[in-house]
C-alpha positions in Angstrom: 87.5 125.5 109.1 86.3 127.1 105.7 86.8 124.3 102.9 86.5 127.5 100.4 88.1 131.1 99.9 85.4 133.8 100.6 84.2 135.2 98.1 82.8 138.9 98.8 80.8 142.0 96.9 80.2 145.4 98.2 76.3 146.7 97.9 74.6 150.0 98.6 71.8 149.5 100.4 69.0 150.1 98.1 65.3 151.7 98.8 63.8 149.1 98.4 65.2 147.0 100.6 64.1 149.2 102.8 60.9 148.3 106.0 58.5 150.3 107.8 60.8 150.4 110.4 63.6 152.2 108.2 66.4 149.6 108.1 67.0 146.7 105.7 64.0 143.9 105.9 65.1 140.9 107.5 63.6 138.7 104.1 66.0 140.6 101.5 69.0 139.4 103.7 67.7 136.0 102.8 67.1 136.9 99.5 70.8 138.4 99.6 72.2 135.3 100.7 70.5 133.3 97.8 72.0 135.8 95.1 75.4 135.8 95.9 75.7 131.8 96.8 74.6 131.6 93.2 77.0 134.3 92.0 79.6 132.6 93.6 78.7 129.1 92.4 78.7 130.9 88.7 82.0 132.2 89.4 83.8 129.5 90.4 82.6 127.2 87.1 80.1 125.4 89.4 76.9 125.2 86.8 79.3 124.6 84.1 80.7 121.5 86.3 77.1 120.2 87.3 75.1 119.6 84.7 71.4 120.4 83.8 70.3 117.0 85.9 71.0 117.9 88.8 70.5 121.4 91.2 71.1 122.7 94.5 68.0 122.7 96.8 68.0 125.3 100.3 67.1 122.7 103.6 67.3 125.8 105.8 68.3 129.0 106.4 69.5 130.6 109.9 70.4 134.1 110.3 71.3 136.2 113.3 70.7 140.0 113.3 73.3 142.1 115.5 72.8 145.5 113.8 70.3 147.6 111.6 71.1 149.1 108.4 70.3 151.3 106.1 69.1 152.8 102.8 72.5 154.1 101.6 75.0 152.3 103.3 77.6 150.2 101.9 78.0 146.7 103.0 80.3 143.8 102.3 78.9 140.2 102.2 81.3 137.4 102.6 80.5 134.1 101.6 82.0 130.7 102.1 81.4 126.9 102.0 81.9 125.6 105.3 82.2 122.1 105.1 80.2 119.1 102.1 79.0 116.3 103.1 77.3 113.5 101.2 74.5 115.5 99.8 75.1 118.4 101.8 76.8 121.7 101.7 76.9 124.3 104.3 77.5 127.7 103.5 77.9 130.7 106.0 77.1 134.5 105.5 78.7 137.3 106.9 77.2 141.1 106.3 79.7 143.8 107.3 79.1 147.4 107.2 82.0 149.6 105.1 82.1 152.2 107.4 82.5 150.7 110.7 83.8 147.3 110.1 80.6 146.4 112.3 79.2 142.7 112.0 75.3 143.2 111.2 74.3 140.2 110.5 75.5 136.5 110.2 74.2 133.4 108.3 74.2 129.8 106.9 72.2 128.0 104.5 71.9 124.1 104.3 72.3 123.3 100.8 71.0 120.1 99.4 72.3 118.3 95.8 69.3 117.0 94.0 68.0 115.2 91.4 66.3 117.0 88.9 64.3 114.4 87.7 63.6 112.3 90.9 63.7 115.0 93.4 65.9 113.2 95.7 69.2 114.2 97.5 72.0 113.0 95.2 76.1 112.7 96.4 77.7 115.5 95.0 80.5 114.3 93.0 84.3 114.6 92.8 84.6 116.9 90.4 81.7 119.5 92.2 83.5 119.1 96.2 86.9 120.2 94.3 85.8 123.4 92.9 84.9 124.7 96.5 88.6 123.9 97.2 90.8 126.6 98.9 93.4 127.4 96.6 
């Protein structure tokens, strides 16, 4: 069960996202999922809330490809925070293509809270956990 509302942004799929084999690479999907976990995190007041000390670190990525697509289409990615832990945060992806409604690809990233300075795993406090709140 989602702890957070998703939060979503329409694209067109540029050229240069574009492979040799015509459809989107599968490395800008994880490049996609970095940019809007960010622009989430900035919209919901979370790098305001954090600090400077202290940063979220990727543990690992996993995505699973269902569909191609392509230079020109329009998709919808959906993100969410799954569940926190300690130091953890998961975070799923969903890419949906406008057109069809068609699942293409699905994701999750394994955030980590660090420590600037130390480079260690830190809890994430209170006041971080309650901005990924459903309202």
């Amino acid at each position: 069960m989602p702890i957070s509302p998703t939060y979503s942004k329409i694209i067109s799929i540029p050229p240069s996202a574009i492979d040799e084999n015509g459809h989107v690479n599968n490395v800008v999907y994880v490049q996609w999922m970095q940019d809007i976990a960010v622009e989430h995190y900035a919209s919901i007041g979370g790098i305001e809330v954090q600090g400077t000390d202290v940063t979220w670190v990727a543990r690992r990525h996993s995505i699973e490809y269902f569909l191609p697509a392509f230079e020109g289409e329009e998709i919808e990615i959906r993100t969410w925070i799954e569940n926190i832990r300690k130091v953890r945060s998961l975070r799923m992806y969903e890419f949906v293509r406008k057109s069809d409604g068609k699942v293409l690809v699905k994701g999750e990233t394994d955030w980590v809270f660090m420590d600037v300075k130390t480079g260690r795993p830190k809890p994430i406090p209170l006041e971080v956990e309650k901005i990924f709140e459903a309202k």
